[in-house]
Structure formats: structure tokens, C-alpha cells
NUVEX-364641 format. One record per residue (C-alpha): x, y negated, z negated; residue number from 1. Coordinates in Angstrom, 2 decimals, padded with zeros to 5 digits. Layout:
N
PT	X	Y	Z	NUM
...
***
This chain:
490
PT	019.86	015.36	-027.17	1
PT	016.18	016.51	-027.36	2
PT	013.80	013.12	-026.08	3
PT	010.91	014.73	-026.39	4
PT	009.55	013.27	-029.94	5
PT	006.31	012.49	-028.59	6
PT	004.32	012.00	-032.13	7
PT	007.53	009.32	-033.71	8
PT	005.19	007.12	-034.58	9
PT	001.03	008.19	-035.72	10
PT	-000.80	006.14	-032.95	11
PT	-004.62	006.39	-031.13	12
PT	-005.86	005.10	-027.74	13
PT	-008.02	002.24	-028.85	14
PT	-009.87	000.19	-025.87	15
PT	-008.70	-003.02	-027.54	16
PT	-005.26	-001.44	-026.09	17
PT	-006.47	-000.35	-022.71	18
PT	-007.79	-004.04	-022.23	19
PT	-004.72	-005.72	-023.53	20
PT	-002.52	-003.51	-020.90	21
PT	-004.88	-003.96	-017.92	22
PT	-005.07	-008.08	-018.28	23
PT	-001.59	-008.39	-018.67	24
PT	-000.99	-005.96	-016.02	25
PT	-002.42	-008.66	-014.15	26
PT	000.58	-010.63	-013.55	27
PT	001.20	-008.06	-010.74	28
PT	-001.53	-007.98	-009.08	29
PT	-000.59	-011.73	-008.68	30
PT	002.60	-010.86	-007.55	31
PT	001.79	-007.75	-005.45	32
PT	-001.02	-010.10	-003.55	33
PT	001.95	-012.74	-002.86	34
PT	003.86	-009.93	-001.21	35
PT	001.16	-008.92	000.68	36
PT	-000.55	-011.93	002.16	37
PT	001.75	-013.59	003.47	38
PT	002.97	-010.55	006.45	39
PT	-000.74	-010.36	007.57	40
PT	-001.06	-014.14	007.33	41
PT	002.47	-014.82	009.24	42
PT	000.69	-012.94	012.45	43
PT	-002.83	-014.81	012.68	44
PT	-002.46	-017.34	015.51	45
PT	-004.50	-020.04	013.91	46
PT	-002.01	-020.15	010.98	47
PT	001.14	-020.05	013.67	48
PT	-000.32	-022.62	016.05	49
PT	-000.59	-024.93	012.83	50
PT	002.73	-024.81	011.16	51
PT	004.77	-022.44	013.45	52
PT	003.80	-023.24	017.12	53
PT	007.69	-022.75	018.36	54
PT	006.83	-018.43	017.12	55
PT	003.29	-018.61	018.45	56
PT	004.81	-020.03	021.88	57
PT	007.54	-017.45	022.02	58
PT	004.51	-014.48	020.68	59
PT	002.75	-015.04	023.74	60
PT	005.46	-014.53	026.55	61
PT	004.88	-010.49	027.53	62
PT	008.46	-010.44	027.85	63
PT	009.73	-011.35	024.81	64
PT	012.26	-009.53	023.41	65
PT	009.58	-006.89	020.72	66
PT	012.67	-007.38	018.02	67
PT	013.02	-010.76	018.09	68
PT	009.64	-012.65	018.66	69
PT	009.37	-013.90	015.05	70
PT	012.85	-014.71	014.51	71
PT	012.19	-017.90	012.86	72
PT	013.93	-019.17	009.87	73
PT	011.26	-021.65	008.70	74
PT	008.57	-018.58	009.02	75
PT	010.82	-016.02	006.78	76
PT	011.13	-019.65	004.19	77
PT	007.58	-019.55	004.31	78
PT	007.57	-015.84	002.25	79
PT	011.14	-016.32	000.62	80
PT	010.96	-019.60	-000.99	81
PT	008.69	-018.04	-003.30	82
PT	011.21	-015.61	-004.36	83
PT	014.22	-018.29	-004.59	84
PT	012.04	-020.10	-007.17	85
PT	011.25	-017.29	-008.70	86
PT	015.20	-016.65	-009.19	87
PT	015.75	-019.94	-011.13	88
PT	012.77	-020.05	-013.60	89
PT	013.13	-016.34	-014.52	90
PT	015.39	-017.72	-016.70	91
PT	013.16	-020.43	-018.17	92
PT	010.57	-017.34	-018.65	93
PT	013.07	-015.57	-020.86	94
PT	013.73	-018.50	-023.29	95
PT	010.03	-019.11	-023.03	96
PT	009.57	-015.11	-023.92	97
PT	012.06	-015.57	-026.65	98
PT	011.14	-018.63	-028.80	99
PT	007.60	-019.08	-027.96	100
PT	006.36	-015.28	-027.48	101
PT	005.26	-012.95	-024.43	102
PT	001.92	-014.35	-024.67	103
PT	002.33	-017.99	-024.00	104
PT	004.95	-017.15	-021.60	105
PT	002.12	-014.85	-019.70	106
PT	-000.54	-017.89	-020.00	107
PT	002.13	-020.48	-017.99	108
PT	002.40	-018.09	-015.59	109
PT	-001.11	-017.86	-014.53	110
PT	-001.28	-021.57	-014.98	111
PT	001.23	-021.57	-012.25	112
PT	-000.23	-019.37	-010.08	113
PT	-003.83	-021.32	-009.80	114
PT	-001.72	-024.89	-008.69	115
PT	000.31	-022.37	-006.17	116
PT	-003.41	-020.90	-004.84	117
PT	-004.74	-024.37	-004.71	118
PT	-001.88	-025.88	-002.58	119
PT	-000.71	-022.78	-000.41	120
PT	-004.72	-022.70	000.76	121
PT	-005.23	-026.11	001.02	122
PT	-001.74	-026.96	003.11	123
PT	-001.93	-029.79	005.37	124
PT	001.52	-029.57	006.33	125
PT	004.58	-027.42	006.26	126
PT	005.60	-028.95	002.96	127
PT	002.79	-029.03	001.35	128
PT	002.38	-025.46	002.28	129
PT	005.85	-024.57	001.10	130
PT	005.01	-026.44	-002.41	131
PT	002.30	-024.11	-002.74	132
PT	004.64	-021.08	-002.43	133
PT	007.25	-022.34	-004.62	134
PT	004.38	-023.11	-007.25	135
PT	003.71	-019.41	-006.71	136
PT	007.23	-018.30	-007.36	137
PT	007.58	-019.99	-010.35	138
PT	004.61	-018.11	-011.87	139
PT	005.92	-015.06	-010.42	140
PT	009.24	-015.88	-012.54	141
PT	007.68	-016.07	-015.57	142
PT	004.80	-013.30	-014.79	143
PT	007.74	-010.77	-014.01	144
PT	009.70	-011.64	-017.07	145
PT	006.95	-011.31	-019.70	146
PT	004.85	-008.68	-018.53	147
PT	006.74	-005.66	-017.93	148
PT	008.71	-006.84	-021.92	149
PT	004.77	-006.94	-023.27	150
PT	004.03	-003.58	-021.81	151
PT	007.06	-002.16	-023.02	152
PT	006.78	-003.61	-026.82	153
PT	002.89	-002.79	-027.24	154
PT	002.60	000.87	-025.44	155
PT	003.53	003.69	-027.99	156
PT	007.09	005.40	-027.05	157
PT	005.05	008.27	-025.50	158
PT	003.35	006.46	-023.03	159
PT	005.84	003.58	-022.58	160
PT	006.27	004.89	-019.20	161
PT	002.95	004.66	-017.84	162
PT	001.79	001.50	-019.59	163
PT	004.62	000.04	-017.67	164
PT	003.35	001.16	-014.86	165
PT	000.69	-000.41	-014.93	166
PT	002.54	-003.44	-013.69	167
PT	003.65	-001.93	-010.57	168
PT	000.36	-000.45	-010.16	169
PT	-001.42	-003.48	-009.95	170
PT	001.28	-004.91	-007.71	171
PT	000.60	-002.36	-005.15	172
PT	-003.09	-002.95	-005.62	173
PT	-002.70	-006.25	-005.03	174
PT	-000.65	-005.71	-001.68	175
PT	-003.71	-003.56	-000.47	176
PT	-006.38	-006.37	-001.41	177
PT	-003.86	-008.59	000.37	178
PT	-004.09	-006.62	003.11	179
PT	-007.80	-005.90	003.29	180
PT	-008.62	-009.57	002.76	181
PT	-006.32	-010.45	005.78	182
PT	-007.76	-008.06	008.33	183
PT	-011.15	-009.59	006.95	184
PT	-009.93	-012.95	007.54	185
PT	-008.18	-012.79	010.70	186
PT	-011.18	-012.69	012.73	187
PT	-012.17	-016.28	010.68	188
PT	-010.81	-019.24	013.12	189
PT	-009.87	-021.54	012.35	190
PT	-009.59	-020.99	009.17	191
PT	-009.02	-017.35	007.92	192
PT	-005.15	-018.20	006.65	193
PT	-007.05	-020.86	004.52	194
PT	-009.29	-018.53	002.91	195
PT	-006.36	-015.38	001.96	196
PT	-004.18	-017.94	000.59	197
PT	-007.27	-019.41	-001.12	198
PT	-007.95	-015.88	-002.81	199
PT	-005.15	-015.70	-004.82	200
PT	-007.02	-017.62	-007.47	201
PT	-009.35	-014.98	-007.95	202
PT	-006.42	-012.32	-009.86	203
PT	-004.59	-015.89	-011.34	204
PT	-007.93	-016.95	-013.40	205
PT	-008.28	-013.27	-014.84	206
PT	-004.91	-013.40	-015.95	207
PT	-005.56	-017.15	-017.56	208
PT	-008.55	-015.59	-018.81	209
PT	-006.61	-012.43	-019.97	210
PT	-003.82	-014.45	-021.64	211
PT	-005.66	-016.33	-024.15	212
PT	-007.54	-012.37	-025.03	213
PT	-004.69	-010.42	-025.57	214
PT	-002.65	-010.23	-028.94	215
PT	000.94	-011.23	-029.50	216
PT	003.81	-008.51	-029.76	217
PT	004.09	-006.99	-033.13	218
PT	008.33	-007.29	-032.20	219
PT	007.79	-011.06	-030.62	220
PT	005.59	-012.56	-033.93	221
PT	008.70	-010.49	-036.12	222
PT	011.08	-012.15	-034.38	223
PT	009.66	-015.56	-035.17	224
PT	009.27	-015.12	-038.90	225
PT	005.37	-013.88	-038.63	226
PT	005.54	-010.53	-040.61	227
PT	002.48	-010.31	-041.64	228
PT	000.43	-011.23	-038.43	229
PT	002.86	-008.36	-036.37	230
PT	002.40	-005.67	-038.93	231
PT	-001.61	-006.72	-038.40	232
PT	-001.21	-006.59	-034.66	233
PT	000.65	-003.95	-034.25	234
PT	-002.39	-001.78	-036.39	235
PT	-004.54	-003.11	-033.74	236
PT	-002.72	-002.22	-030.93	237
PT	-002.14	001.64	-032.57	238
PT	-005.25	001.91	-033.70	239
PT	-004.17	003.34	-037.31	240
PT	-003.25	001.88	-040.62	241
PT	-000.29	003.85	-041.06	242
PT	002.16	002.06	-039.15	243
PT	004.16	001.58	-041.93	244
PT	007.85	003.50	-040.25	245
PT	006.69	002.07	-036.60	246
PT	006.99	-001.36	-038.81	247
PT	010.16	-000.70	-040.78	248
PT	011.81	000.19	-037.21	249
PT	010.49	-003.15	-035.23	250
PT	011.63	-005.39	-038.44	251
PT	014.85	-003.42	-038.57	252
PT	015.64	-004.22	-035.19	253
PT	014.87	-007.80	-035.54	254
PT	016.88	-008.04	-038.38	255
PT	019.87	-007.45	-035.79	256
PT	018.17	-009.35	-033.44	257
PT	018.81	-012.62	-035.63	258
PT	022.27	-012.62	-036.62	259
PT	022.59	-012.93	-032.71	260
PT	022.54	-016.85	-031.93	261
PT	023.32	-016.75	-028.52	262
PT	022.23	-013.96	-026.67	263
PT	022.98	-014.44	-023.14	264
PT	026.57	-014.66	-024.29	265
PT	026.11	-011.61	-026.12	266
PT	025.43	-009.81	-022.70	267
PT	028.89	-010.41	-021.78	268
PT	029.52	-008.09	-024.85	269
PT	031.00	-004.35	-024.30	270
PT	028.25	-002.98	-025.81	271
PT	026.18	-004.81	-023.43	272
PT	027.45	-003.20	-020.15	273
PT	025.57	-000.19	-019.85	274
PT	022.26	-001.58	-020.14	275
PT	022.96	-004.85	-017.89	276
PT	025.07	-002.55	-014.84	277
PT	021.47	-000.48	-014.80	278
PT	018.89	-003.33	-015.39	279
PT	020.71	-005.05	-012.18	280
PT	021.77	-002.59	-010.15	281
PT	018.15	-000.94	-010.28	282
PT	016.82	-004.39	-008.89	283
PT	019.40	-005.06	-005.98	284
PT	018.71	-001.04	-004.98	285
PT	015.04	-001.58	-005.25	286
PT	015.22	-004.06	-002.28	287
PT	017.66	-001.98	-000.50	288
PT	015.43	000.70	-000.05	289
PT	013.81	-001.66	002.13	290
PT	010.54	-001.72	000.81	291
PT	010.17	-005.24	000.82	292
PT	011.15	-005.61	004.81	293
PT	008.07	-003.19	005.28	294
PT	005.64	-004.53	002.96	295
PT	006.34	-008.13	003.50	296
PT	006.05	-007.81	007.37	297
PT	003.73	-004.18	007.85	298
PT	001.64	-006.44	010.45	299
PT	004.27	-007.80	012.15	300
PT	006.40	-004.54	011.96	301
PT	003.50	-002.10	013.77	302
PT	002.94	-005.45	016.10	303
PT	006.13	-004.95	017.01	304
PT	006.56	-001.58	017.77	305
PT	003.26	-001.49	019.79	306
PT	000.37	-002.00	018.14	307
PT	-002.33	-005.03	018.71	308
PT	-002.98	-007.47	016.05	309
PT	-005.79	-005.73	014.64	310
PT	-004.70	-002.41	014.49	311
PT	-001.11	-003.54	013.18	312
PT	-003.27	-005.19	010.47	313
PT	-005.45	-001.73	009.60	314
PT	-002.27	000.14	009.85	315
PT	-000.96	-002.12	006.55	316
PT	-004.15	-001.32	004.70	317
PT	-003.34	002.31	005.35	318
PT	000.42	001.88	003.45	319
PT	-001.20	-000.15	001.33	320
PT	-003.55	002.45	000.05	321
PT	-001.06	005.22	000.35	322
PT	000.88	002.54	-002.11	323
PT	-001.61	002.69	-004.77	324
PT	-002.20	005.66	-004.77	325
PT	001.24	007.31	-005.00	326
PT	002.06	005.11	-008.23	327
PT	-000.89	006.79	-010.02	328
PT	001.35	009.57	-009.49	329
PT	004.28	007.68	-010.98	330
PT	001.98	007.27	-013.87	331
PT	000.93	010.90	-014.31	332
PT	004.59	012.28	-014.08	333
PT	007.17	009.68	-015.51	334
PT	006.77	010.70	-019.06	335
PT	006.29	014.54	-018.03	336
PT	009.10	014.84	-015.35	337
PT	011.21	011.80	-016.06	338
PT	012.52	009.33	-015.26	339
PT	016.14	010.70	-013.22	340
PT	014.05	013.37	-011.05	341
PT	011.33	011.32	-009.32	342
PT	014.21	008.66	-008.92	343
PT	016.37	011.60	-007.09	344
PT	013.63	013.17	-005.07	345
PT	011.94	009.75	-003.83	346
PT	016.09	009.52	-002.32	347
PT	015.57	012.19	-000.46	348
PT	012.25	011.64	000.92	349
PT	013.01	007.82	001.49	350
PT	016.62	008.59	003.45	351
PT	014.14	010.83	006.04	352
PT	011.95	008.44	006.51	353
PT	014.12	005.85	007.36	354
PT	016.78	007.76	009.40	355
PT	013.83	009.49	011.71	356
PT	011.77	005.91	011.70	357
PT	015.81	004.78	013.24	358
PT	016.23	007.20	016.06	359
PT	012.68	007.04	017.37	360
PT	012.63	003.03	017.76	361
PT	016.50	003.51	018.45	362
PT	015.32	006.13	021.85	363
PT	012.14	005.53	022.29	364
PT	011.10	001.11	021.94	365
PT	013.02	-000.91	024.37	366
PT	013.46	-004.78	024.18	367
PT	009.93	-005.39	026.75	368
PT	008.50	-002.51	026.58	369
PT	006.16	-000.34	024.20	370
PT	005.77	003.22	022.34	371
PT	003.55	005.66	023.50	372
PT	000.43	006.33	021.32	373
PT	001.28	009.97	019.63	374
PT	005.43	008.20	018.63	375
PT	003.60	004.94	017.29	376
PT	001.23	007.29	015.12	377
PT	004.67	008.97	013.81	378
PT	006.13	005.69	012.79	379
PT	003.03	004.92	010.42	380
PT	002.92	008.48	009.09	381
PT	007.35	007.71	008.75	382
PT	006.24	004.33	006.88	383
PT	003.37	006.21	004.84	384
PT	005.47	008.80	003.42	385
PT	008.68	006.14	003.03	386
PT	006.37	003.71	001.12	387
PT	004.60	006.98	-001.00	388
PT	008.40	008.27	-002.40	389
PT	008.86	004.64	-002.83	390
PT	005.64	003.90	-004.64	391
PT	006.03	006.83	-007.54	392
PT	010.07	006.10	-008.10	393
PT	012.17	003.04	-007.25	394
PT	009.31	000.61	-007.38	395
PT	007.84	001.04	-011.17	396
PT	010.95	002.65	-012.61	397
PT	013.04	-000.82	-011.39	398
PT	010.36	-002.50	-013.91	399
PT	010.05	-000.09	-016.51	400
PT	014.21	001.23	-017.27	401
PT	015.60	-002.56	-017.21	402
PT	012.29	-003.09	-019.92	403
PT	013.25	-000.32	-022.23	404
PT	017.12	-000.04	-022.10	405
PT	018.63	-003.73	-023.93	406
PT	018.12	-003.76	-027.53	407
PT	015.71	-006.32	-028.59	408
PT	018.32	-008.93	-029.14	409
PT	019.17	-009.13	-025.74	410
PT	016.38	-008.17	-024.73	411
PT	014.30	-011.29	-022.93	412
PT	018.12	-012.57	-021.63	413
PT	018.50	-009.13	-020.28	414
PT	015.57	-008.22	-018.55	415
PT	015.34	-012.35	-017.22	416
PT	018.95	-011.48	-015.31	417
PT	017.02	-008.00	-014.11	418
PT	013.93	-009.99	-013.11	419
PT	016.26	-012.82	-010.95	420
PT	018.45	-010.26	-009.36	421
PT	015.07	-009.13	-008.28	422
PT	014.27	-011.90	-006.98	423
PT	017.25	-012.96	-005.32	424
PT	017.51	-009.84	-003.27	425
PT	013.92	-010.52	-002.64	426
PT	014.45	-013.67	-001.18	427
PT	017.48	-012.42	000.66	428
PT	015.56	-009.48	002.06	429
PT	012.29	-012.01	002.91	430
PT	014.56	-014.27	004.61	431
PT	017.15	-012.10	006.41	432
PT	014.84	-009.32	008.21	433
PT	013.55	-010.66	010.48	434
PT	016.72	-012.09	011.99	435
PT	018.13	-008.64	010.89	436
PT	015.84	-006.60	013.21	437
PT	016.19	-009.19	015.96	438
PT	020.27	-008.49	016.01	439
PT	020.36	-004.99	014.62	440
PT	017.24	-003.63	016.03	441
PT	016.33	-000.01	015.46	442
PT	019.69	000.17	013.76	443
PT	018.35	-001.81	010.58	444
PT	016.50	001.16	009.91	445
PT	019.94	003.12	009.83	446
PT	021.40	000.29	007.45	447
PT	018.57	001.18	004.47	448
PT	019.33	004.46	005.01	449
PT	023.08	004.00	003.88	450
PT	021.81	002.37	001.13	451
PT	019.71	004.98	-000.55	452
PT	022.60	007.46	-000.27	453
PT	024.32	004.89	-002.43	454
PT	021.62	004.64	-004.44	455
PT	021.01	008.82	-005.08	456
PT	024.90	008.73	-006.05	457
PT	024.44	005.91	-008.82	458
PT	021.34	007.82	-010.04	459
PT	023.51	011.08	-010.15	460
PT	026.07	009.57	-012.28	461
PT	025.51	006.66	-014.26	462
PT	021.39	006.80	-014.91	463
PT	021.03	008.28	-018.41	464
PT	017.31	009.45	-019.23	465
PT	015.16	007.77	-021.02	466
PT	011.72	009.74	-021.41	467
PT	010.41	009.83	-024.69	468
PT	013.12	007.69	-026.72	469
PT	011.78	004.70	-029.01	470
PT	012.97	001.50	-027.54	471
PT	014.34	000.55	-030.17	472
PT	016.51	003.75	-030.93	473
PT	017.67	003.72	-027.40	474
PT	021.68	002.58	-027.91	475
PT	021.67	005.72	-030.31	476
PT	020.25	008.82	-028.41	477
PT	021.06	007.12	-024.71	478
PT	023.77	004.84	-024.26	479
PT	025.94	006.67	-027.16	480
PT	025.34	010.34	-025.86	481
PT	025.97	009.37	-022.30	482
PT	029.34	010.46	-020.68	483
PT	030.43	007.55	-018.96	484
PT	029.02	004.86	-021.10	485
PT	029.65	006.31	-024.87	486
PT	033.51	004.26	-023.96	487
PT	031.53	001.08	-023.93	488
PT	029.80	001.66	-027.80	489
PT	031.19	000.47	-030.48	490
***
């Protein structure tokens, strides 16, 4: 089947559009600053001494074991109980998405995220810091559930793929500012941790301020009986007045949409298989690349293998900038090459990295002692080129296939179990590693690895493509005209 339509539906690039995508894109740079703060922030002393002085104790013995100095399990709570929230009011988001529209659901989230800002940089105590972070996750749970679904419903099919993007674009920007403001702030005592928590107001009141800007879904106002305002929005979002088939197809589709009542039991449907295997298995693979042990912990990662505080904390801006700029690639080539191919050749790339990063700490780190210059330089080039495969495959095409694949009845309920498996592994990954390195040690490096040759299988055989095909038409030329799930179609 030809997916290469790329003028379905008449459509121009109006600014009003660029705006709307670039507010609500937004919600990751909130979430991508989350990720990335709190690595940089876990190593500054001043922050340790106050909540974690049991870690700063055991940092400061010479001879502590290099894989296990920050095995703490209240320190990896600190970054996962942001994610565990996260989990539970994805769900919330996605009735939130569904009755009341992407919009409101976007304007919670930021709401969210200021009270999370406020009481992460204002922490007094562990709990009050911990507060903070779970007021955090719980805008990230409804951030991640509406934005990537808005994205998806306003871009035009032929550049649905790097209007998605967008999201994980600004979530890697966000881990670089997060990583530029820390090695700023690090050399602030006492108070340095105060101010990067502090900061992530800054992103959160653009997105409050981009939330009440940006237009409603043409497919959400549909969906709740507001024809007229969504055949008027969606001319503003195109750009033209003849929208007229674009129209007929949304409305169609929401036709179907309502004779569903209750559609998280209509995921447990046959015809709901294909679309809810990929959507999940996308997000639990995403963290199994182990993207998330690197980003999460870059500073205490090169810390560990050698570096000083300061460089270990200009070594993360590095990633970080190799991060953001490798997903403008992802935006350039995932509606030219597809989908399947940068998925495939980011396995590749990814399995090298990790398996040469393994034998070099495996041979050349012991427990006490420390790599040489020139083998610490090839670990950051390793993590570089990991985190640049990473950057233009698994980490906007997680967000952007789950988005476009469930039909728009199941849509919100679909992409709200995506967006929790997300952040379930998430939280698993934020609160295992650290133990993980301290028992496994270089061998951790060895257990990602396994996991992207899973990974490049699953892509091989079950991952239809989806350049180029009109969300809404996607059961038809995907699902239907796929080899393995065609048997699931009624």
C-alpha cells in the first residue's frame, strides 16, 4: 500500500499553527527539565548534606566502592516518585482529554507544574521536598497525555510526524537547560539546588500562558457536540477554507467514536490489539534502551567513572546538546525516511554503544580506582553517540506511533495506558539503577544491550509503517494490510 498521499487534505503553514504547536510543545520542556535536574541536582553537596547526609557521608570516603556510592533508595525516590504519580493520574488526564478537551487538560497540567516548582524549590524537609516532586508528576501525567494527542489531531497528515516531534524536542531541550542551569548553580552554596528546582516555573508559566492561547481540537470540540466551532478551528489551524473532506473525515470518525460508551473496555476488544501491543511495548522498550539511567544520572554516571563534579556536570551539557540536536534530525527525516528505518538503524548504533561502553568499565574501572583520561573521553563520545541514535528514533517515535495508531474512540484511553506504561518503567528505571549498577556494575551496560536486540526483532516484525497515513484512516491502510495483525480486524 502506497502512504505517500502527502496533499489528502488542501492545507498551508499559517503562524497561528506554528505558535499553537510550539506552546503546547511546552509540556515537554516541563517534562524534559524534570528529567534533567534532578541527576545534576542529586550530586551538589549542599543539596546531599540537607536531605541525604547518609550518600554525602559515604561520597566522601576515597574508597568507596565508584558503583555503589549513591546507592540510596530515598535518593532514587527523590527522581522516581515523580514518575509513580505520573503513572496513576495519566489516567485521570485521559478522561480529562476525553470529556473536557486537550486544552483544559493541557492548562491543569501547567497548573500542576507551578505548585510542584514552588514546593520542590522551597523544600524544608524530605517530605515536603518529595510533595513537590509528586506535584510535578502529576502535571507530567496529564502534560504527557494531552500533548503528544493535540499535536497529533492539529498537524496535517504530512507533517504529523514532525509536529509530534516537537514534544520530544522540547523534552530534550529542556534536559540541556536542566543541565546548563545546574552546572550554573552548583557553584551557588548554599543554595544552588534551591534555585534549579526553583526554575522550573519559568517553562510551567509559558505553558499556563500557552494553554489559555491555543485553540481546541477540531476532533476534541466534534466529539463533544461543537460542530460548528471544530469545522471553524480546524480552518484556522489549516489555514484554508476548503476543509470541507478533512471535516467530513474527523466527523465521520466521531460518529464511531460515540456509539462507543466505554472505551477502556473497548481496548480489551480484538480489534484493539494491534494498536495497544505497539503503543505499550514502544514505552517499556523506550526505557530499556536505557536512556533514562543515562539522562537521569549523566552527573553522577561520568562522577563515577572518573570525572570531578564539575566536569561530570559539563560532560551532561555535552549529551544534552548532542540530544537536541539529533531530534532535529528526527524531525527532518521521519516523514521522508520513516518511521521503521530510523527505529532499526538507531538499534544498531545504540547496541554498540552500550556493549563497548560494557567492556571498557567491565576491564578498565575497578571498585577504588579510576579511568585514565583518553578511556574516560571514549565513554562520553560512547554516551554521545548512544544518546544521538536514541534522540532521532526511540525517544520521539515512542510519543508520536502510540499518538497516531488507536482510532479516535480509543484514542485518549489508549494513548493514557501508553503514557503510564511510560511512566511506570520510568519510575522503575529511576528507582532501580542505581542499586542496579551498584550489584551489576559494568555488566548493566551489557543488560540494555540485550534489550535493544529484543527491541530491533519487535521492530522487524510486528511495527507496521505509518508515514504519511491520515490518522484517522489508519485501521484501513495499516493495521488491515499488515501480515500479522490483519487476523485481529474484523
Amino acid at each position: 500500500m502506497d502512504t505517500t498521499e502527502k496533499n489528502t487534505f488542501p492545507s498551508k503553514l499559517t503562524a497561528y499553527a506554528v505558535i499553537s504547536w510550539i506552546l503546547a510543545a511546552f509540556g515537554g520542556l516541563m517534562f524534559g527539565y524534570d528529567i534533567g535536574i534532578s541527576g545534576g541536582v542529586t550530586g551538589m553537596d549542599d543539596f546531599l548534606i540537607k536531605f541525604f547526609p547518609r550518600v554525602h557521608e559515604r561520597k566522601l570516603h576515597a574508597t568507596e566502592d565508584n558503583y555503589c556510592k549513591y546507592d540510596d533508595q530515598k535518593l532514587q525516590l527523590f527522581t522516581s516518585s515523580l514518575y509513580l504519580a505520573a503513572l496513576v493520574f495519566s489516567f485521570v488526564a485521559s478522561k480529562m482529554c476525553e470529556k473536557c478537551g486537550r486544552k483544559p487538560t493541557i492548562l491543569v497540567a501547567s497548573g500542576f507544574f507551578l505548585a510542584g516548582a514552588g514546593l520542590s524549590g522551597g523544600a524544608q524537609n524530605i517530605e515536603m521536598l518529595i510533595v513537590g516532586r509528586i506535584f510535578l508528576g502529576v502535571g507530567v501525567g496529564f502534560g504527557n497525555e494531552a500533548v503528544p494527542l493535540f499535536l497529533s489531531e492539529i498537524a496535517p497528515v504530512h507533517r504529523r510526524g514532525a509536529v509530534n516531534i516537537l514534544f520530544q524536542l522540547f523534552v530534550t531541550i529542556g534536559i540541556l537547560i536542566a543541565n546548563l542551569v545546574n552546572y550554573g548553580t552548583a557553584k551557588m552554596h548554599p543554595n544552588g539546588w534551591r534555585v534549579s528546582l526553583g526554575l522550573a516555573s519559568v517553562p510551567a508559566a509559558v505553558l499556563l500562558v500557552g494553554s489559555v492561547i491555543i485553540s481546541e481540537t477540531p476532533t476534541s470540540l466534534v466529539e463533544n457536540g461543537k460542530e460548528e466551532e471544530g469545522y471553524e478551528a480546524l480552518k484556522k489551524i489549516r489555514g484554508v477554507s476548503n476543509v470541507d473532506d478533512e471535516f467530513k473525515q474527523i466527523k465521520n470518525a466521531c460518529v464511531v467514536s460515540q456509539q462507543v460508551k466505554n472505551p477502556f473496555r473497548s481496548l480489551m476488544k480484538r480489534a484493539s490489539v494491534p494498536p495497544l501491543v505497539i503503543g505499550i511495548s514502544l514505552q517499556v522498550f523506550q526505557q530499556f534502551t536505557g536512556i533514562n539511567a543515562i539522562m537521569f544520572y549523566a552527573p553522577v554516571l561520568f562522577e563515577t567513572v572518573g570525572f570531578k563534579n564539575d566536569a561530570s556536570l559539563l560532560s551532561s551539557v555535552i549529551t544534552g546538546t548532542v540530544n537536541v540536536l539529533s531530534t532535529l534530525v528526527s524531525i527532518y527525516a521521519v516523514d521522508r525516511i520513516g518511521r521503521r528505518k530510523l527505529l532499526l538503524q538507531a538499534c544498531i548504533q545504540m547496541f554498540l554503544c552500550m556493549i563497548t561502553i560494557g567492556f571498557l568499565l567491565r576491564f578498565e574501572l575497578t571498585a577504588t580506582g579510576s579511568l585514565t583520561k583518553p578511556v574516560a573521553a571514549l565513554i562520553v563520545v560512547l554516551v554521545c553517540l548512544f544518546v544521538m541514535s536514541f534522540a532521532w528514533s526511540w525517544g520521539p517515535l515512542g510519543w508520536l506511533i502510540p499518538s497516531e495508531t488507536f482510532p479516535v474512540e480509543t484514542r485518549a484511553a489508549g494513548f493514557a495506558f501508553a503514557v503510564s506504561t511510560n511512566m511506570l518503567f520510568t519510575f522503575i528505571i529511576a528507582q532501580a539503577f542505581l542499586s542496579m549498577m551498584c550489584h551489576l556494575r559494568a555488566y548493566i551496560f551489557f543488560f540494555f544491550a540485550a534489550w535493544i536486540l529484543v527491541m530491533s526483532v519487535f521492530v522487524v516484525f510486528l511495527l507496521p509503517e505509518t508515514k504519511n497515513v491520515p490518522i484517522d484512516l489508519i485501521a484501513q491502510r495499516v493495521w488491515k494490510q499488515h501480515p500479522v495483525w490483519r487476523r485481529f480486524m474484523d
